[in-house]
Biopython code that builds the backbone (N, CA, C, O; Angstrom):
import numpy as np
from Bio.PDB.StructureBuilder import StructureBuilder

atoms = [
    (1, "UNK", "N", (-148.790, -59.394, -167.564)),
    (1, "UNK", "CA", (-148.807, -58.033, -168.057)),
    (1, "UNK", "C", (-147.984, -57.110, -167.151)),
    (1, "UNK", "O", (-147.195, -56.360, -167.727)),
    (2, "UNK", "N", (-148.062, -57.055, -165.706)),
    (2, "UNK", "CA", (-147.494, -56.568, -164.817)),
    (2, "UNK", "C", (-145.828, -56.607, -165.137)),
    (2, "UNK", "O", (-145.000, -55.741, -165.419)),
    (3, "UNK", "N", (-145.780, -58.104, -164.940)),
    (3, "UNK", "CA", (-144.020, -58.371, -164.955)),
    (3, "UNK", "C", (-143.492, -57.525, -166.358)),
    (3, "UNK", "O", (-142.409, -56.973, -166.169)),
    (4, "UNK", "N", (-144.118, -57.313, -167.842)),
    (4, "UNK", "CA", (-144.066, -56.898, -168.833)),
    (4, "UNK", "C", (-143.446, -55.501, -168.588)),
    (4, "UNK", "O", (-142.311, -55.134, -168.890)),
    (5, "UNK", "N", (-144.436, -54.793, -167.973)),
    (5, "UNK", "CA", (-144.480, -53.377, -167.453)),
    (5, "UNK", "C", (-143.256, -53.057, -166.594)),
    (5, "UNK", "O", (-142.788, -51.926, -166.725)),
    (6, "UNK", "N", (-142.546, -54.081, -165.544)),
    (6, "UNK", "CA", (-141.815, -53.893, -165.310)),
    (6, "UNK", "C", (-140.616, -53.912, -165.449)),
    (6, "UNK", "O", (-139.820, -53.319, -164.721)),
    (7, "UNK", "N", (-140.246, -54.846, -166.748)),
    (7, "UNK", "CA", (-139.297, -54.981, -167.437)),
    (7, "UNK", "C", (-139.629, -54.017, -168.378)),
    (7, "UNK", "O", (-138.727, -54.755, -167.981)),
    (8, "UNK", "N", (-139.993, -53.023, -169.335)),
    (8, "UNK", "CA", (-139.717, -51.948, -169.943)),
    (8, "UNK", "C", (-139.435, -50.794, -168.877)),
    (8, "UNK", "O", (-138.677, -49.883, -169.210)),
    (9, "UNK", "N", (-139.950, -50.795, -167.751)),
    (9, "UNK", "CA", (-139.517, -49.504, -166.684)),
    (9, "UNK", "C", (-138.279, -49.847, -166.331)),
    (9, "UNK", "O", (-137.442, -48.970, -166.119)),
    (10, "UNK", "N", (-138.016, -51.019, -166.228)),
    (10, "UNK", "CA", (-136.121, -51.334, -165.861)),
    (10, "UNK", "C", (-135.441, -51.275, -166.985)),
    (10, "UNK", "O", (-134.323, -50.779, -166.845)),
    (11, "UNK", "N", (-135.737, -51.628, -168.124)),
    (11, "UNK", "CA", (-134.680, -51.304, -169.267)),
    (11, "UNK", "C", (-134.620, -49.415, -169.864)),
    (11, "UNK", "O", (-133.644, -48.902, -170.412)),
    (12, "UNK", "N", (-135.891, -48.736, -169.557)),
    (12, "UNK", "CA", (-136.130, -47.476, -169.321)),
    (12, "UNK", "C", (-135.221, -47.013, -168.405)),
    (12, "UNK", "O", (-134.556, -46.036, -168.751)),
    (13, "UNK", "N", (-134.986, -47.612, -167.022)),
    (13, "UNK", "CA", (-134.397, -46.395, -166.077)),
    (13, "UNK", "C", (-132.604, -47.045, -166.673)),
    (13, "UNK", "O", (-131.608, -46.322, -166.691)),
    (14, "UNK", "N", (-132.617, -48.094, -166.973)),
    (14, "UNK", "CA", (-131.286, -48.655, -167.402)),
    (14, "UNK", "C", (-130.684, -47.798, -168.228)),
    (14, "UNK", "O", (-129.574, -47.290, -168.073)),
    (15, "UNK", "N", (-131.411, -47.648, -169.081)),
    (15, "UNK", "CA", (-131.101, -46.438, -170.265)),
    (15, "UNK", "C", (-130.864, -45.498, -169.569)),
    (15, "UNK", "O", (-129.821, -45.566, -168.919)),
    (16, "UNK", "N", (-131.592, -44.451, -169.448)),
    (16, "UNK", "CA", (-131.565, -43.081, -168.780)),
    (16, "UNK", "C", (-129.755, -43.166, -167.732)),
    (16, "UNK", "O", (-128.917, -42.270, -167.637)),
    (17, "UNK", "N", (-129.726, -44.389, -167.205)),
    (17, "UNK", "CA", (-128.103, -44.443, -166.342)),
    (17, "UNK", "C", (-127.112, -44.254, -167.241)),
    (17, "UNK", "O", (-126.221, -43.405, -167.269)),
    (18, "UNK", "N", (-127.391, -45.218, -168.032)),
    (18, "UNK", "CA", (-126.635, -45.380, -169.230)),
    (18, "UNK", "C", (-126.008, -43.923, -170.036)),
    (18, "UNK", "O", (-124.888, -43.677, -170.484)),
    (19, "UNK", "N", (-126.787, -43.425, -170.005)),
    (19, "UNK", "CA", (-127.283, -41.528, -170.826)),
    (19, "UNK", "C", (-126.387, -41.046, -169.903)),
    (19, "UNK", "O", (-125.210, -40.847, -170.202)),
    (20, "UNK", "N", (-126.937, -40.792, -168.568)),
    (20, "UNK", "CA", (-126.434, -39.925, -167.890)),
    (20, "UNK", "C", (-125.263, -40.618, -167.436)),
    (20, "UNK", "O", (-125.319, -40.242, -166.265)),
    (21, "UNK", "N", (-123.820, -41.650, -167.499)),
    (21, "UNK", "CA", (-123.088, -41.739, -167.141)),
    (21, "UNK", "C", (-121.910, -41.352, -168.347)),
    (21, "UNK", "O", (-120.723, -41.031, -168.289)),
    (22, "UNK", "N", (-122.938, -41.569, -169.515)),
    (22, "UNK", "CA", (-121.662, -41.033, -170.709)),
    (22, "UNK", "C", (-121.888, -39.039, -170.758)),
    (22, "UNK", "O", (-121.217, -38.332, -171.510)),
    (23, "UNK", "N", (-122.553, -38.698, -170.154)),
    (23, "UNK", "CA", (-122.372, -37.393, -169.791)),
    (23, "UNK", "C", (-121.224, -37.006, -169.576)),
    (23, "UNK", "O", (-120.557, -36.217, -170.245)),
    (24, "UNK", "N", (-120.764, -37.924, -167.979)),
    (24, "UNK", "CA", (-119.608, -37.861, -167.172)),
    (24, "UNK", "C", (-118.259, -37.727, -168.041)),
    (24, "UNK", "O", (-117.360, -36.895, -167.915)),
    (25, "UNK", "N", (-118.384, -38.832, -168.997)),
    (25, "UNK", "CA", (-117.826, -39.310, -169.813)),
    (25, "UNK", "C", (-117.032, -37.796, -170.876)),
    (25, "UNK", "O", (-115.936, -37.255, -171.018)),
    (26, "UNK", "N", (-118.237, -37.690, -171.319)),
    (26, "UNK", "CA", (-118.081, -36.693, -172.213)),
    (26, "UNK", "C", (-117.626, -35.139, -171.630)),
    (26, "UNK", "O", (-117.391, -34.072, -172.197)),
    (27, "UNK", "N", (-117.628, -35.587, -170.179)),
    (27, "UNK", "CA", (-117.366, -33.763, -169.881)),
    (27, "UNK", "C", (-115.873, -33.957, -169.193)),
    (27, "UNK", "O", (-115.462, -33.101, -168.410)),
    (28, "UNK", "N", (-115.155, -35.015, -169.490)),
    (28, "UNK", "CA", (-113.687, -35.470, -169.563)),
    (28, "UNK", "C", (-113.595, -35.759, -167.941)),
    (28, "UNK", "O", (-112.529, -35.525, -167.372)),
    (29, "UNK", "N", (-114.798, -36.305, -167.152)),
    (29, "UNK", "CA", (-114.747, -36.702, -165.939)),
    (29, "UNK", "C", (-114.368, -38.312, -165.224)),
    (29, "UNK", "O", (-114.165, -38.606, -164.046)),
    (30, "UNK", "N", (-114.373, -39.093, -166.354)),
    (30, "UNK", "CA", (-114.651, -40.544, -166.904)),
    (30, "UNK", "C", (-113.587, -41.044, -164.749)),
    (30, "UNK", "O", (-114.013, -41.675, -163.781)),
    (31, "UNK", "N", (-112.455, -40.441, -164.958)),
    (31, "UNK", "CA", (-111.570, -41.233, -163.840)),
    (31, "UNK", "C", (-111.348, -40.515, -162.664)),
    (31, "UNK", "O", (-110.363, -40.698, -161.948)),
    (32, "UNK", "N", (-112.639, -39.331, -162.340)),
    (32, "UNK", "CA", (-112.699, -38.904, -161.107)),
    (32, "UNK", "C", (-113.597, -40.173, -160.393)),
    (32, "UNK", "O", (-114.296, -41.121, -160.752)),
    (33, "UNK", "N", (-113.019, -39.438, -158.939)),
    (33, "UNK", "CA", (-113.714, -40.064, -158.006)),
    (33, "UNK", "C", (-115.399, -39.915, -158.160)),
    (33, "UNK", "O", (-116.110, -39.155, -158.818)),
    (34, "UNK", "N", (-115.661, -40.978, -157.259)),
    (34, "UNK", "CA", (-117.562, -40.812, -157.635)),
    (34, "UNK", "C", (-117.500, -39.653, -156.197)),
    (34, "UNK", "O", (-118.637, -39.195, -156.084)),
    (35, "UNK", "N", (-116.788, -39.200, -155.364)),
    (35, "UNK", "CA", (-117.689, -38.773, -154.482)),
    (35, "UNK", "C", (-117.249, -37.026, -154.923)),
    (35, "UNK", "O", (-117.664, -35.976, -154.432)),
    (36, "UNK", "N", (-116.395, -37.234, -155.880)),
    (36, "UNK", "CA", (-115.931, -35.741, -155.757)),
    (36, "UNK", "C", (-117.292, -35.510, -157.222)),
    (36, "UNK", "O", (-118.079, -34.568, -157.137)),
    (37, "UNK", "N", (-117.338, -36.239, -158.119)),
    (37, "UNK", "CA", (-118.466, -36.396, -159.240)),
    (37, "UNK", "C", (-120.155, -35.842, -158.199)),
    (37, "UNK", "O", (-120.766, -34.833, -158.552)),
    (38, "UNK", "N", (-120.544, -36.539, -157.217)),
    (38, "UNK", "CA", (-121.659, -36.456, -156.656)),
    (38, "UNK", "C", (-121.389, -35.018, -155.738)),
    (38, "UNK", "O", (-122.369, -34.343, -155.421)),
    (39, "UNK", "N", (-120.032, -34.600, -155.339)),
    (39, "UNK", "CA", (-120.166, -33.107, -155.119)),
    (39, "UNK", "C", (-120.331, -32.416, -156.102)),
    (39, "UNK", "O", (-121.344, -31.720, -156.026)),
    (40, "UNK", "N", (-119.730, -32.307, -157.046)),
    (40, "UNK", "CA", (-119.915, -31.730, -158.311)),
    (40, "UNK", "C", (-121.643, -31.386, -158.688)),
    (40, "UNK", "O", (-122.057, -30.229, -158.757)),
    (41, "UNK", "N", (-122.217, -32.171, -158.830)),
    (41, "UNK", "CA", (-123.620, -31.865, -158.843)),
    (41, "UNK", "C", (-124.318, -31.654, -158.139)),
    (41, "UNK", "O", (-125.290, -30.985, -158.486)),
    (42, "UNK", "N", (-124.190, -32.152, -156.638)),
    (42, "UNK", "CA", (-124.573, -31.379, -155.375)),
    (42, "UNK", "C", (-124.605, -29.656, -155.507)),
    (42, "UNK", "O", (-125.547, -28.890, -155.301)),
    (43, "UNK", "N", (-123.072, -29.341, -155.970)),
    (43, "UNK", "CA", (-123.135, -28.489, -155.960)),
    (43, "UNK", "C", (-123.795, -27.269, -156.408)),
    (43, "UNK", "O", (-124.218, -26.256, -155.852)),
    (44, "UNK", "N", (-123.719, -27.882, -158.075)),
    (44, "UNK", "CA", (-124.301, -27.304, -159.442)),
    (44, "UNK", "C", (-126.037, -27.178, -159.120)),
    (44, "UNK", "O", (-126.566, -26.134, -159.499)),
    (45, "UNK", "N", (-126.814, -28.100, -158.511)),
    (45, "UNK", "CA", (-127.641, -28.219, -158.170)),
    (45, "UNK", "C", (-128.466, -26.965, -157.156)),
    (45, "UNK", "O", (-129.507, -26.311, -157.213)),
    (46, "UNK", "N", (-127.135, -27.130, -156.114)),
    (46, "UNK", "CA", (-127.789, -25.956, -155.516)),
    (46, "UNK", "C", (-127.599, -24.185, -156.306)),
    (46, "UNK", "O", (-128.291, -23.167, -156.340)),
    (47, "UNK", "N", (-126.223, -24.624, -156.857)),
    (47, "UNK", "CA", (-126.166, -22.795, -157.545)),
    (47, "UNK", "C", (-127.352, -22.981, -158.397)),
    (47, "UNK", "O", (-127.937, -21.921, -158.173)),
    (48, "UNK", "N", (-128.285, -23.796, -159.441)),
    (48, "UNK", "CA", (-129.007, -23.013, -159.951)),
    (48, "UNK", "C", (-130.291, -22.810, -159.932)),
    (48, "UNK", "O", (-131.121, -22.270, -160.662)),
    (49, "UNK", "N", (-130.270, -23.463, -158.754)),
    (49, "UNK", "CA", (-131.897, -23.341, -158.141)),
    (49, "UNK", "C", (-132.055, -21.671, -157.839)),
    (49, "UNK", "O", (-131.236, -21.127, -157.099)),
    (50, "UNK", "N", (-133.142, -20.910, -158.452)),
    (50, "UNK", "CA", (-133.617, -19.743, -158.056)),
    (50, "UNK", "C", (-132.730, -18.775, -158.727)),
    (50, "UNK", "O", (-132.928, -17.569, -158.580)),
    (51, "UNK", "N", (-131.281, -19.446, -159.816)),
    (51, "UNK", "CA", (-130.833, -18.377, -160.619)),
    (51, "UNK", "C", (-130.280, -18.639, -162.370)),
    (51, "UNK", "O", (-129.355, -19.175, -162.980)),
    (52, "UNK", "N", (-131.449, -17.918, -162.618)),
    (52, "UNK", "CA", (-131.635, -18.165, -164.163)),
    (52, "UNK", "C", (-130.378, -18.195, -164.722)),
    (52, "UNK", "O", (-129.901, -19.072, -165.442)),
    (53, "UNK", "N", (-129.671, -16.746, -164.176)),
    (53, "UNK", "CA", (-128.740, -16.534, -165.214)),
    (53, "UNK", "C", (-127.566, -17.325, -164.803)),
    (53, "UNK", "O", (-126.608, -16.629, -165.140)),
    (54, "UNK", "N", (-127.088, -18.494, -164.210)),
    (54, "UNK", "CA", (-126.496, -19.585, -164.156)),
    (54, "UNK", "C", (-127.159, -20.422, -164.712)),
    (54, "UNK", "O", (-126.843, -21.029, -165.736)),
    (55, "UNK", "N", (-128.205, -20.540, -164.045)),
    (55, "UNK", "CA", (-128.775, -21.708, -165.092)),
    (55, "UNK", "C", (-128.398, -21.110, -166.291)),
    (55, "UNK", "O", (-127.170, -21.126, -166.365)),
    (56, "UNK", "N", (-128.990, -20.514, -167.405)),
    (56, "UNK", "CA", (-128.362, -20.343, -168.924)),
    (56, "UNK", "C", (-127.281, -20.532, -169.133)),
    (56, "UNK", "O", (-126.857, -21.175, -170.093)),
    (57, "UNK", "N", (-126.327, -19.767, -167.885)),
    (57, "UNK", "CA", (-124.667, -20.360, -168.663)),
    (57, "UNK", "C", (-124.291, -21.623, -168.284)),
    (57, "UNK", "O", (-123.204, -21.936, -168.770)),
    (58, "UNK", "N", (-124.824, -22.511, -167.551)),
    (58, "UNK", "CA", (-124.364, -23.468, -167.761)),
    (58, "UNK", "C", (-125.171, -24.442, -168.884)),
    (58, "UNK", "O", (-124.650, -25.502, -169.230)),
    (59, "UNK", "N", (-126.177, -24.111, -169.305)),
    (59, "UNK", "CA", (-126.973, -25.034, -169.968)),
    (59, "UNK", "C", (-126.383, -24.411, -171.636)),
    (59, "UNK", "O", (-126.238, -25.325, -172.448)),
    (60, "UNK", "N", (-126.007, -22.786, -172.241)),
    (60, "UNK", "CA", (-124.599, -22.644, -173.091)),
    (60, "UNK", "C", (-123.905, -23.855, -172.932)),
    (60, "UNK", "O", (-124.220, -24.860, -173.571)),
    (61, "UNK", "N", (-122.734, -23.820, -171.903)),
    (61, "UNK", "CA", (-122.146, -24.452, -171.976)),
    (61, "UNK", "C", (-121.825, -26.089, -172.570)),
    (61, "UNK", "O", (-120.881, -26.677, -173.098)),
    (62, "UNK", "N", (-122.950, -26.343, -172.217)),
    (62, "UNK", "CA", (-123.675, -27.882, -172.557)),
    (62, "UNK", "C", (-124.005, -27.314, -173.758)),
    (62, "UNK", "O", (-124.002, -28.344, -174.432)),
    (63, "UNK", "N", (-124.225, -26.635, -174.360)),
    (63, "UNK", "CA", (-125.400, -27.071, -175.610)),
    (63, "UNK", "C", (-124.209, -26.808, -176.678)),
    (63, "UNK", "O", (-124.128, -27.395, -177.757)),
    (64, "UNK", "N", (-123.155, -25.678, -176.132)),
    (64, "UNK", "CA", (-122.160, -25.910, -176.627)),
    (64, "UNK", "C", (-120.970, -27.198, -177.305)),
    (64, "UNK", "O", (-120.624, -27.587, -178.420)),
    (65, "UNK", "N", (-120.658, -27.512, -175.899)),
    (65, "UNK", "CA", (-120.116, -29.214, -176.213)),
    (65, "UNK", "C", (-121.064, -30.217, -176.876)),
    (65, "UNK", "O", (-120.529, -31.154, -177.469)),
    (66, "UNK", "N", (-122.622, -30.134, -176.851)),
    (66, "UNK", "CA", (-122.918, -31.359, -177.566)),
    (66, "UNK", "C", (-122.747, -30.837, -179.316)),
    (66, "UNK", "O", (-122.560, -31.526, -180.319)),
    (67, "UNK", "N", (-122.874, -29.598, -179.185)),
    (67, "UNK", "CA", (-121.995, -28.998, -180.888)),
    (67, "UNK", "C", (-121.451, -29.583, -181.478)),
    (67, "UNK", "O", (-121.826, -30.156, -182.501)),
    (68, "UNK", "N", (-119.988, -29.597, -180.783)),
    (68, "UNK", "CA", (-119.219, -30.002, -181.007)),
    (68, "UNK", "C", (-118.802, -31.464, -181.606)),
    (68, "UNK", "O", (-117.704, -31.810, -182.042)),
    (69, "UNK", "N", (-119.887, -32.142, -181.506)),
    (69, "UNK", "CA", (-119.731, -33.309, -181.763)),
    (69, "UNK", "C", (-120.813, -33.405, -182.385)),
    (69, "UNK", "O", (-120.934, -34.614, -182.585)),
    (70, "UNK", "N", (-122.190, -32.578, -183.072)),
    (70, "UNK", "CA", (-123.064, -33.050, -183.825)),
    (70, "UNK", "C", (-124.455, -33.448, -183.007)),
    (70, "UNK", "O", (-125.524, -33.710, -183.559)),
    (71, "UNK", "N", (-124.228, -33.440, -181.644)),
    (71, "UNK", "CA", (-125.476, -34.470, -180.676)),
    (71, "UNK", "C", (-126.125, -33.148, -180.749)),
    (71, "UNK", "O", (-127.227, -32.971, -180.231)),
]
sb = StructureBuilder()
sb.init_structure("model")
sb.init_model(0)
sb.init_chain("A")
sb.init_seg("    ")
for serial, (resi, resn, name, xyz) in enumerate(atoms, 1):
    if name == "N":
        sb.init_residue(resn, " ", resi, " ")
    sb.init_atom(name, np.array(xyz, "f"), 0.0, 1.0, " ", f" {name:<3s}", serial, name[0])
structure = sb.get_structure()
């Protein structure tokens, strides 16, 4: 039962990578570097901690592009 459990939590977090790498994908990042990619959200990370009104425009932004394509 155990081993069960742990094979749906690995095909679970598999997914979720999966998700979040066609993000990259989709935000025309696909052939940057990974370390300039992991600044990138470093960054983003810290601007919107504690400020809404970034947070909203960037989460526009996103809700925008998945528009665009129907998602």
């Amino acid at each position: 039962m155990a081993k069960v459990m742990k094979s749906d939590a690995r095909k679970k977090d598999t997914r979720e990578k999966i998700e979040l790498g066609g993000l990259i994908v989709k935000a025309g990042l696909r052939y940057e570097k990974r370390a300039l990619l992991l600044g990138l959200l470093i960054d983003a990370g810290r601007r919107i901690r504690g400020n809404e009104a970034e947070r909203s425009r960037l989460t526009a932004i996103g809700a925008e592009a998945f528009g665009h394509d129907g998602e």
